[in-house]
LUMVO-536381 format. One line per field, with one value per residue (C-alpha): residue number from 1; residue in one letter; x, y, z. Coordinates in steps of 0.25 Angstrom, whole numbers, plus 5000, padded with zeros to 4 digits. Layout:
BEGIN
nr: [NUM,...] .
rest: [A,...] .
X: [X,...] .
Y: [Y,...] .
Z: [Z,...] .
***
This chain:
BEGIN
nr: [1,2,3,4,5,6,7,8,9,10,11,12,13,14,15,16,17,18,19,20,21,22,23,24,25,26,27,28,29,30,31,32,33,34,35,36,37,38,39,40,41,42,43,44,45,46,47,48,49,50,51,52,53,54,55,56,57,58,59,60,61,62,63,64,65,66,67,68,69,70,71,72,73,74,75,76,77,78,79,80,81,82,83,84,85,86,87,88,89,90,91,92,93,94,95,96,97,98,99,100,101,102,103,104,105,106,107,108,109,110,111,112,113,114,115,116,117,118,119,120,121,122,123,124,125,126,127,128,129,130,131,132,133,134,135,136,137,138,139,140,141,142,143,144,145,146,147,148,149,150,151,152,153,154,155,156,157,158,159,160,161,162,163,164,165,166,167,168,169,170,171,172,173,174,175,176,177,178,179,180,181,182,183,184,185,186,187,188,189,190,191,192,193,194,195,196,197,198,199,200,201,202,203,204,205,206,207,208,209,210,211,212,213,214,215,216,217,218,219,220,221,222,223,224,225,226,227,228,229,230,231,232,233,234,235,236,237,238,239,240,241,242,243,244,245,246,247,248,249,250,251,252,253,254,255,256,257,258,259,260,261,262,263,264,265,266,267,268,269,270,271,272,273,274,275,276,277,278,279,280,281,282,283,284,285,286,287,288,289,290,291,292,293,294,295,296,297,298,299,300,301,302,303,304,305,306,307,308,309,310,311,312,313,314,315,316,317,318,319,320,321,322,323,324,325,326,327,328,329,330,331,332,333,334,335,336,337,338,339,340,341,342,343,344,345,346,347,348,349,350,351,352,353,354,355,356,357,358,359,360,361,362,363,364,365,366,367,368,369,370,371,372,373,374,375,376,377,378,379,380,381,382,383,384,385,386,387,388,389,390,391,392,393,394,395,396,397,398,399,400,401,402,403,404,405,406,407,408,409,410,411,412,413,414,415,416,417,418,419,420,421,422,423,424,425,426,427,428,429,430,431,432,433,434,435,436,437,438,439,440,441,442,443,444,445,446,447,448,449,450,451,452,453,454,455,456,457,458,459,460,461,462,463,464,465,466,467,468,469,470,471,472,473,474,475,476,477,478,479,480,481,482,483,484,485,486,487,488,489,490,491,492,493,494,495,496,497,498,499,500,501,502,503,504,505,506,507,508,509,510,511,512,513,514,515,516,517,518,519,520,521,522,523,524,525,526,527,528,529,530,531,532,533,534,535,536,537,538,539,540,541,542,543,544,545,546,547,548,549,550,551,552,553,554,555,556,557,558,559,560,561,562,563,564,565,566,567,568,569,570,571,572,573,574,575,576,577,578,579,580,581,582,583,584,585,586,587,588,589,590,591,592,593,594,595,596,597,598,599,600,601,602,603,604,605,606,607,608,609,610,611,612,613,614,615,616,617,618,619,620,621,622,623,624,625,626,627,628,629,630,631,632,633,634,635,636,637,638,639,640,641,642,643,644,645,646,647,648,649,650,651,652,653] .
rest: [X,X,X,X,X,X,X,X,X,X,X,X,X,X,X,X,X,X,X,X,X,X,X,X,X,X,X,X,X,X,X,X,X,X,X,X,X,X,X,X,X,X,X,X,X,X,X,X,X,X,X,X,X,X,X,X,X,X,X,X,X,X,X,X,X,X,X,X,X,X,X,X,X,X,X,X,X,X,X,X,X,X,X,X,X,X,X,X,X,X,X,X,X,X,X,X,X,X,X,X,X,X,X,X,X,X,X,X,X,X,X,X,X,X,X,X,X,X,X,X,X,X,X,X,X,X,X,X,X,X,X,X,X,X,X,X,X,X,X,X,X,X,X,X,X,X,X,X,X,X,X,X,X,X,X,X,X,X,X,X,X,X,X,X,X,X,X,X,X,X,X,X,X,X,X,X,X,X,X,X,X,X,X,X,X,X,X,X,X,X,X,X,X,X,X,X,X,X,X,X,X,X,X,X,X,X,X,X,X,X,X,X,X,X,X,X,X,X,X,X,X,X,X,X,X,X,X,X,X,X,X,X,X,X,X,X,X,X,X,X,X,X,X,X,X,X,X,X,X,X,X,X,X,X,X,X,X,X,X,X,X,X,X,X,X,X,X,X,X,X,X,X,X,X,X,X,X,X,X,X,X,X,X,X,X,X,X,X,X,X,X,X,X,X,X,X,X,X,X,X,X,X,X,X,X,X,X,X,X,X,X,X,X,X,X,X,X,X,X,X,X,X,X,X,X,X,X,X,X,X,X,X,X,X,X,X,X,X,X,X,X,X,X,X,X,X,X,X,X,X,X,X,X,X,X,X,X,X,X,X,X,X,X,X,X,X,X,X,X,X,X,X,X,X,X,X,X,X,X,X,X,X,X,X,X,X,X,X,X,X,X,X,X,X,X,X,X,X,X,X,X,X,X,X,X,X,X,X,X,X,X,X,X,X,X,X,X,X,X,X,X,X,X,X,X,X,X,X,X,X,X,X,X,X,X,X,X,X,X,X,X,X,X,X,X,X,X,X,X,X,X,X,X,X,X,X,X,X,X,X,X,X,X,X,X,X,X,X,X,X,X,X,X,X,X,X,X,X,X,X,X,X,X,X,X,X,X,X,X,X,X,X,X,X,X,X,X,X,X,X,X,X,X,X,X,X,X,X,X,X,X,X,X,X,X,X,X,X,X,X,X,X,X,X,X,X,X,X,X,X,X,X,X,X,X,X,X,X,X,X,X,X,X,X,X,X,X,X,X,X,X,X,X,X,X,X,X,X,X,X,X,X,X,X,X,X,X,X,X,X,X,X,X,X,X,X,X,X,X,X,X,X,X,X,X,X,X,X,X,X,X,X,X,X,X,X,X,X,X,X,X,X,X,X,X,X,X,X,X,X,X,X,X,X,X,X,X,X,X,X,X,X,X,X,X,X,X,X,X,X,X,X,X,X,X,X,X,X,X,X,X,X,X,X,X,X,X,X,X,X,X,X,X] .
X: [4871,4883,4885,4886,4898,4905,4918,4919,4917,4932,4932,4919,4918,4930,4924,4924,4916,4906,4893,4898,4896,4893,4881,4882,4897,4896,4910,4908,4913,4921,4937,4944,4955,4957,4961,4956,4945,4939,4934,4922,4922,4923,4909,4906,4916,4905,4907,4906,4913,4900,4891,4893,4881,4883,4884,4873,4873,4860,4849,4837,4827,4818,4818,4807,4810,4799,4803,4795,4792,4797,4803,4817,4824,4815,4816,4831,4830,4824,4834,4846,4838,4838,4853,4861,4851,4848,4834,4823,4813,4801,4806,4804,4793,4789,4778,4775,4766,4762,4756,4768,4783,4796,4791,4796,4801,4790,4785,4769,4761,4758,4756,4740,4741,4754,4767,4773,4785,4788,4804,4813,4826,4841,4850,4866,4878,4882,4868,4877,4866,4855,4864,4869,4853,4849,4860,4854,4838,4833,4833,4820,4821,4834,4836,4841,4851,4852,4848,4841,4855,4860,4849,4850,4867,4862,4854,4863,4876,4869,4860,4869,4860,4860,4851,4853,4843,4844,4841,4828,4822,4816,4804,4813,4827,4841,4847,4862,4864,4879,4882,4881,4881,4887,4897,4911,4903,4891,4902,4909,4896,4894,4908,4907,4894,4901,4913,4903,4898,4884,4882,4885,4870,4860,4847,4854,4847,4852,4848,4855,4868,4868,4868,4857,4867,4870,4854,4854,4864,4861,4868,4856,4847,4851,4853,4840,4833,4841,4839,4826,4834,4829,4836,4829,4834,4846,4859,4865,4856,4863,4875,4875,4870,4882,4891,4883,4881,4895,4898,4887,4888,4894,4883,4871,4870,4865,4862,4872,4874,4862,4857,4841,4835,4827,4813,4806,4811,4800,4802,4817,4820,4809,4802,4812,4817,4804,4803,4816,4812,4799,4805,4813,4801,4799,4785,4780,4769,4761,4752,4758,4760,4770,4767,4774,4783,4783,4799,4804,4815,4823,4831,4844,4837,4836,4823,4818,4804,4795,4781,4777,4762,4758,4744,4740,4727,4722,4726,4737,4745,4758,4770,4777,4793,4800,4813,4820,4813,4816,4810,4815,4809,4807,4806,4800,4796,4799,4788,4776,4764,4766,4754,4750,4744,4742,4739,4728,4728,4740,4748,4744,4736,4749,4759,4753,4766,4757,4757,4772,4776,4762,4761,4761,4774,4781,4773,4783,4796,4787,4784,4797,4803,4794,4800,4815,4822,4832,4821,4824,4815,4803,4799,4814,4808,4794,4790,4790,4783,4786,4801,4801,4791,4792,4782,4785,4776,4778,4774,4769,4770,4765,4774,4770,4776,4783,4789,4795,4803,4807,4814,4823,4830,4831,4844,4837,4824,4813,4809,4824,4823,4835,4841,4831,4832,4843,4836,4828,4825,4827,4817,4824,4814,4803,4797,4794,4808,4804,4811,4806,4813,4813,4819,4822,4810,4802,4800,4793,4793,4779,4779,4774,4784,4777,4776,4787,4787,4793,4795,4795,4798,4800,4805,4798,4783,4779,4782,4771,4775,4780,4769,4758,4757,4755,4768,4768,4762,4749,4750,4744,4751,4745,4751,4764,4765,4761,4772,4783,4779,4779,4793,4798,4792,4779,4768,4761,4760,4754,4743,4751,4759,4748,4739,4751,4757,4752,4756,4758,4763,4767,4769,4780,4779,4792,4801,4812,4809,4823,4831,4824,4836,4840,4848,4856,4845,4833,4834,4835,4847,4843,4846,4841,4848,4845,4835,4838,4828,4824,4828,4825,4828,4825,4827,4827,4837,4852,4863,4878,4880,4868,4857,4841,4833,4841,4837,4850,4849,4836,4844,4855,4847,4841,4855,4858,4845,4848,4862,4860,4849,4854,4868,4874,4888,4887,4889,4881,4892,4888,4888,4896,4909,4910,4911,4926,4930,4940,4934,4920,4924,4930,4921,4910,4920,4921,4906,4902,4910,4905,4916,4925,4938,4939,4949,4963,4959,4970,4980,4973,4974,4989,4991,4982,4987,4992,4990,4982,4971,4970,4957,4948,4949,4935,4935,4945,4956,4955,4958,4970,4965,4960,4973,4981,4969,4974,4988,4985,4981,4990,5002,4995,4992,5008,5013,5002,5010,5023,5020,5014,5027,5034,5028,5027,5042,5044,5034,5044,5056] .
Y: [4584,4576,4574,4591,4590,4576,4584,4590,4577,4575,4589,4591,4577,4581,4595,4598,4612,4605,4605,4612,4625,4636,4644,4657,4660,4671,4682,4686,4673,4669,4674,4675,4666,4656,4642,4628,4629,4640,4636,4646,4661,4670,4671,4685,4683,4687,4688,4681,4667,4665,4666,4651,4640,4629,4617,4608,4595,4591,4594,4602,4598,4590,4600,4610,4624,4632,4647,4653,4668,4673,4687,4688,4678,4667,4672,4673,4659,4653,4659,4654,4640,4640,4646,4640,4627,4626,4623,4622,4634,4624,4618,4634,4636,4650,4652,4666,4673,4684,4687,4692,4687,4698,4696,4709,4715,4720,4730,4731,4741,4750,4765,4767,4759,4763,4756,4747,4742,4740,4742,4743,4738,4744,4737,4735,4730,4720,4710,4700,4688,4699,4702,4687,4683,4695,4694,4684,4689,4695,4711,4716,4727,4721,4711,4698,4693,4706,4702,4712,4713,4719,4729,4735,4735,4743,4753,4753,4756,4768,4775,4776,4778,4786,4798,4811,4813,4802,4809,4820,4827,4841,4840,4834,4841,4831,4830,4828,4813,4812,4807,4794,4804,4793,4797,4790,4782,4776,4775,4765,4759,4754,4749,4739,4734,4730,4724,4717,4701,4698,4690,4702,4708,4698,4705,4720,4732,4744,4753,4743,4747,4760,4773,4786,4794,4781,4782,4797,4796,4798,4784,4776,4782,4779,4765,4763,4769,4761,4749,4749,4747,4751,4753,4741,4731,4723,4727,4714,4718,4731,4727,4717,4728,4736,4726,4721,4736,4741,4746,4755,4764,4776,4775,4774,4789,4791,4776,4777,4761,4757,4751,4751,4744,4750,4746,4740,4728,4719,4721,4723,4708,4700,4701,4698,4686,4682,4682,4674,4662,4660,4659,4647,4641,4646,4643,4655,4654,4666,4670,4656,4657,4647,4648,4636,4623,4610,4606,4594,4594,4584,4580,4584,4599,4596,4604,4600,4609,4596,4604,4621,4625,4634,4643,4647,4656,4651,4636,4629,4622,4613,4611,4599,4600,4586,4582,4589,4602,4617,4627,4642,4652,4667,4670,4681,4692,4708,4713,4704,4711,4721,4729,4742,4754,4766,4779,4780,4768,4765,4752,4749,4756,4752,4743,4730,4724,4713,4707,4705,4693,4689,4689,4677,4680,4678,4664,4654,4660,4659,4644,4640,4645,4640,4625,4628,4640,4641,4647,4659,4668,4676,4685,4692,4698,4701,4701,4718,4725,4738,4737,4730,4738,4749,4755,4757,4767,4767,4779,4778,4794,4802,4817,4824,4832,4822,4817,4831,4831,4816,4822,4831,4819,4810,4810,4808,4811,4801,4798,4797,4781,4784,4784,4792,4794,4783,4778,4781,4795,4796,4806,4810,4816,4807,4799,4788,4788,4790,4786,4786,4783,4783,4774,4772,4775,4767,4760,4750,4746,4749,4762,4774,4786,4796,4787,4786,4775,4781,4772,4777,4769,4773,4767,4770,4764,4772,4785,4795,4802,4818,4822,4810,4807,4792,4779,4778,4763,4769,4778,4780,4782,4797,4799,4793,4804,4814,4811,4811,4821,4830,4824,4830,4843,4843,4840,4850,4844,4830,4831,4830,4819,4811,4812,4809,4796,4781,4777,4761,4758,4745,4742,4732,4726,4717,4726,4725,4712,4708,4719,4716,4711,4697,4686,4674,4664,4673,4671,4658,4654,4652,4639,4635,4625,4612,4613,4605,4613,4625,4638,4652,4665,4681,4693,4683,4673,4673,4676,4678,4692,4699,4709,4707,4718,4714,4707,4703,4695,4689,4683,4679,4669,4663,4661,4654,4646,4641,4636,4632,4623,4618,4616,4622,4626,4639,4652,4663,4674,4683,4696,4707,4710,4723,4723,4717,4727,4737,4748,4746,4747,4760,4766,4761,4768,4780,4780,4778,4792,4799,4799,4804,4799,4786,4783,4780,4784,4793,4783,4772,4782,4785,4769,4767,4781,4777,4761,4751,4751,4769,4769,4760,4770,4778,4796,4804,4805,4812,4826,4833,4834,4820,4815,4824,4816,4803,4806,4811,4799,4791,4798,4797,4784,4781,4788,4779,4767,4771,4774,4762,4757,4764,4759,4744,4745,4749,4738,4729,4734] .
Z: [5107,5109,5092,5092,5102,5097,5093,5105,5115,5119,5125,5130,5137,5144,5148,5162,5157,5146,5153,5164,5161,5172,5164,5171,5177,5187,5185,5198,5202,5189,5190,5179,5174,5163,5166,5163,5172,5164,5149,5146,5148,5160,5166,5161,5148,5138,5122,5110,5115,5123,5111,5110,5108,5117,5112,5120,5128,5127,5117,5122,5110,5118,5131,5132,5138,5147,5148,5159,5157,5143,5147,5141,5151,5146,5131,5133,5138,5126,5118,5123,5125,5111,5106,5117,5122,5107,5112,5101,5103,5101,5114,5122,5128,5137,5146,5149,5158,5149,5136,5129,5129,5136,5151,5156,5142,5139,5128,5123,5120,5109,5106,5108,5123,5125,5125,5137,5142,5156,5157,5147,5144,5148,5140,5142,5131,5143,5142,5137,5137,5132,5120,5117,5117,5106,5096,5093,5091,5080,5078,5081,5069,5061,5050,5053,5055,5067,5081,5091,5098,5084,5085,5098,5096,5083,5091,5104,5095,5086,5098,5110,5124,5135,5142,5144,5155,5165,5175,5177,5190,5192,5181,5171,5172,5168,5180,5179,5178,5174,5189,5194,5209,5217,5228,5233,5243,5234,5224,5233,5238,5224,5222,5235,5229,5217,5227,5235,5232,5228,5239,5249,5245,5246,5250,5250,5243,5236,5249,5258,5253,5245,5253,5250,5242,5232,5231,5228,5217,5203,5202,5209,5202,5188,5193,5201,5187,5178,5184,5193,5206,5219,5233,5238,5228,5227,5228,5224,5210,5211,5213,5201,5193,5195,5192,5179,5174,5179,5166,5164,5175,5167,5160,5170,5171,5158,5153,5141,5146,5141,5126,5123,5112,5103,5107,5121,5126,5121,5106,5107,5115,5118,5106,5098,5107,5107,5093,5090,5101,5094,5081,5086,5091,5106,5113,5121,5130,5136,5146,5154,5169,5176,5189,5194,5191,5194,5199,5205,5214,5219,5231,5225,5221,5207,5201,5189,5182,5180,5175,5172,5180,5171,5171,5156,5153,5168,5165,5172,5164,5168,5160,5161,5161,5153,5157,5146,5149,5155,5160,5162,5171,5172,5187,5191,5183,5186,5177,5183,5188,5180,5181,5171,5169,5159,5157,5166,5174,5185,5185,5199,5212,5222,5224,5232,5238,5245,5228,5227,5221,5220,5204,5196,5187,5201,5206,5197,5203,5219,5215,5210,5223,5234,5227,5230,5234,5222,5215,5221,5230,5221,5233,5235,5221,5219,5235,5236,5223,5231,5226,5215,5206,5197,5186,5172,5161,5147,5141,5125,5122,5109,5109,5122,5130,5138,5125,5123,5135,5134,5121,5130,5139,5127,5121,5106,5101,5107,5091,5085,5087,5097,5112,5118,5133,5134,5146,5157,5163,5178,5185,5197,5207,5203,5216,5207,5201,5187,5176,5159,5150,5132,5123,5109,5103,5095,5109,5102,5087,5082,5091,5083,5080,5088,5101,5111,5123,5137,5150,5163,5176,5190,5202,5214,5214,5229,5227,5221,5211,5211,5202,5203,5218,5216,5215,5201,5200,5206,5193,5179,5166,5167,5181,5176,5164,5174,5184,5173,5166,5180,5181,5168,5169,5159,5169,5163,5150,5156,5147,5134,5140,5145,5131,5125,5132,5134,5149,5150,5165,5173,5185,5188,5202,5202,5190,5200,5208,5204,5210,5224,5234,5234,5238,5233,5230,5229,5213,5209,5198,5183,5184,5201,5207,5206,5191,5180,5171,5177,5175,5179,5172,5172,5182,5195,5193,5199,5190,5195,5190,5182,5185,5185,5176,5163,5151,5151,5165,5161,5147,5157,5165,5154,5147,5161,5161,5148,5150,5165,5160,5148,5153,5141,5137,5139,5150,5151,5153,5165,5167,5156,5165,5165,5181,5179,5169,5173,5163,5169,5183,5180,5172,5184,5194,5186,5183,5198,5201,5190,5183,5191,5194,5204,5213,5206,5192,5193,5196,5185,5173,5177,5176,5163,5154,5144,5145,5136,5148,5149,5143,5155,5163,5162,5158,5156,5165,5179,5181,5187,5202,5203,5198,5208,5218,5214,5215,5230,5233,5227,5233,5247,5245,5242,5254,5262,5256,5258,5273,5274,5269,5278,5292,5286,5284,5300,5304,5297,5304] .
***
């Protein structure tokens, strides 16, 4: 490679940062300043300027690349192997487990059987890695030269989102869900979390630190349902999610944050993705478990992959690894084991916590860590089912009369093509925690016009329901129909509902195994210490500042893998900063107090009116009596001064 460089030799050879690159810069860590020392951007600089192809150091035309598991931190791999490693697709090659490409993004079915999807898809603006990855793949429904990023801009920008209902109880009634219901002292509990270090939380859960009023607040339980957290997860998870989604908390009560694409997540990302890497000449491999690898590792620690053990169709097979060669693992998986049910048989009989772990998607990850312990430690995450299952039901409904009511919490007619319930619906006094949920409609793109497809989750798996008495895994689609439509007030028309709805359930026994509390060195880095050509990548890898249950996490350590191993030219910028700007941090603050004024506003807006910088501040201006509040306290606190003033000046004397 050296010709493609030869004007540039003076200054490169005498680069102290050429080849020397840190690939993922951590701005937790990172302070700000410019100087000779610093010649790339800030660690979470993101923008155009990092759209740049690095130039490379070494060809990669004779290397062959193994891509373990081909969910969308493998296929997010194999792109930017190609566009940033310049790797030729004919040298990629995945091996996957299942029959069909997308791991947990998933989306089958038809309208006889009934459609499925297992979770769907909340999407931010701020998925910086996600958005620079499909810009550059190919509409799904738009001529070229449009990419499926265009799309969804095009759809995001013309339908905004947001619900209307967020919150039910009492056989179906809105609840008020305008507050986030949090008081001065869970209000300061969450700001010390922000304030602490990582490091401080090793191991802690959510109940270890929040009080029972922060869990009785309409706050917790927009956030546990948003985002699938449970009291005994991770803080440290929590915690990062705050920080990563600090600017969508004014927006969490109704879900006006959020962007959704237009069908499910199979056909609107990973079959176009899939699509694209064939097309440059990508190998995939189905139904192909890796249950082990051979590595060598030296006395110095140095780990090299020499061989693949393989089991294909009941065969083992080995792979042998060339010196040139690479190999990128998925570890762990959070949709394994699924197992599934319909509208007359149940998922499930019971949750068999004696199984955890016990499931071949989980035996790589098992065997790479009994050889070394900076491959992490597997069992922190799929040890205890109990807490990290949840079920899911995707309902493929003809008009009925549960169809007629979901027309009254949706903010646009369920058939207009548009926002329909802007996310999902919270039922408030159900055991299970029950939440459903309609999207755009089509769901899917050969989806007739009369069909629509609901999801329904719920988060507690051990209590019986209100109106079935059974946990919800043990039940059948039917029973499912039944306890919601108890819960929306039309029991008595379950007939009409059941006739005229497919039930397609699943039972995910490790859906939030990444949330299950951790510590430092329990996942592995995307590059472990000491591998020359081996990396891993998806929801249980370390990264300095990103959250698990993203796509955008899983495109993130694939971007690392790919630099890391190939030593390129090139940062992957961390997390989108909106944690260090002023005008997030009081919109947050305003958000957190439901809008009311905070502590000092008063004075802040005195300081600011009038300025270039008046409009940060969040709302309108507070009223008479808070100001005359704030004055209070300010005159108070300057007589404090003045005395303290005072007595310092007798001390003196």
């Amino acid at each position: 490679m050296k010709d493609t460089t030869k004007h540039f030799d003076k200054v490169l050879n005498a680069s102290k940062f050429y080849n020397n690159v840190d690939h993922q810069p951590d701005a937790n860590k990172d302070v700000i300043h410019n100087g000779p020392e610093r010649s790339m951007p800030y660690a979470n600089q993101n923008g155009n300027y990092q759209r740049n192809r690095p130039v490379l150091n070494k060809s990669f035309d004779n290397s062959k690349f193994y891509i373990i598991g081909s969910g969308i931190a493998g296929l997010s791999t194999a792109y930017y192997l190609i566009r940033d490693g310049q790797v030729p697709g004919k040298n990629i090659t995945f091996i996957e487990q299942l029959h069909i490409e997308g791991g947990s993004m998933d989306g089958s079915g038809n309208a006889e059987d009934g459609y499925l999807i297992r979770g769907g898809r909340e999407m931010d603006m701020t998925y910086e890695n996600f958005w620079d990855l499909f810009q550059d793949i190919p509409a799904v429904e738009l001529p070229h030269p449009y990419s499926v990023l265009d799309e969804y801009r095009l759809l995001n920008d013309n339908d905004s989102n947001y619900s209307k209902s967020r919150l039910i109880s009492n056989k179906g009634v809105v609840e008020d869900f305008s507050k986030l219901g949090l008081n001065k002292k869970d209000q300061l509990a969450l700001v010390k979390l922000l304030l602490k270090n990582k490091e401080e939380l090793d191991d802690l859960t959510i109940d270890d630190y929040f009080s029972d009023t922060f869990k009785a607040s309409n706050f917790w339980t927009f956030w546990r349902t948003m985002f699938a957290f449970e009291q005994w997860h991770s803080l440290l998870e929590f915690k990062l999610y705050m920080h990563r989604f600090l600017h969508d908390l004014d927006g969490l009560n109704d879900l006006s944050a959020l962007v959704f694409p237009k069908y499910n997540q199979f056909d609107t990302f990973i079959k176009p993705l899939r699509n694209f890497l064939v097309s440059k000449g990508v190998q995939i491999q189905l139904n192909t478990l890796v249950d082990d690898m051979n590595i060598e590792i030296a006395a110095d620690g140095t780990k090299v992959v020499k061989s693949i053990e393989t089991v294909q169709d009941g065969k083992d097979a080995q792979i042998v690894i060339g010196a040139e060669d690479y190999v990128i693992v998925t570890t762990g998986s959070m949709t394994e084991d699924s197992a599934y049910g319909n509208n007359t048989e149940a998922p499930i009989q019971k949750i068999d916590n004696a199984t955890s772990g016990n499931s071949a998607g989980w035996k790589l990850w098992k065997n790479l860590a009994a050889k070394s312990e900076v491959f992490g430690r597997p069992e922190k995450f799929c040890g205890d089912i109990e807490k990290s299952s949840w079920m899911s039901a995707t309902l493929t409904c003809k008009p009925s009369a549960f169809v007629e009511k979901l027309k009254g919490y949706s903010v646009n007619d369920p058939y207009s093509g548009k926002t329909v319930t802007g996310g999902i619906i919270t039922i408030t006094d159900s055991n299970w925690l029950m939440s459903f949920t309609c999207n755009r409609q089509p769901h899917y793109p050969t989806q007739p016009d009369d069909i629509l497809v609901i999801w329904v989750y719920a988060l507690f798996m051990d209590k019986d329901g209100n109106y079935v008495k059974k946990a919800m895994p043990e039940c059948t689609g039917n029973d499912i129909l039944a306890e919601l439509c108890y819960h929306l007030g039309i029991e008595d028309q379950l007939d009409n509902v059941i006739e005229n709805t497919k039930v397609r359930t699943a039972f995910m026994p490790y859906i939030t195994s990444m949330f299950m509390p951790r510590a430092k060195g329990d996942r592995p880095a995307v590059v472990p210490e000491g591998c020359t050509n081996l990396g891993l990548v998806g929801q249980f890898v370390e990264t300095n500042n990103d959250v698990v249950f993203t796509m955008e996490s899983s495109v993130r350590t694939a971007r690392v893998a790919v630099y890391s191993l190939l030593n390129l030219n090139k940062q992957v910028p961390d997390v989108y900063p909106s944690q260090y700007d002023i005008r997030h941090l009081l919109k947050a603050t305003k958000a957190l107090n439901d809008g009311e004024s905070f502590v000092g506003e008063g004075l802040l807006r005195k300081i600011m009116k009038g300025t270039y910088y008046e409009h940060i501040i969040p709302g309108n201006a507070i009223d008479e009596n808070e100001e005359k509040k704030e004055t209070f306290i300010q005159e108070q606190m300057h007589k404090f001064h003045d005395w303290m003033d005072h007595v310092r000046g007798k001390l003196n004397k």
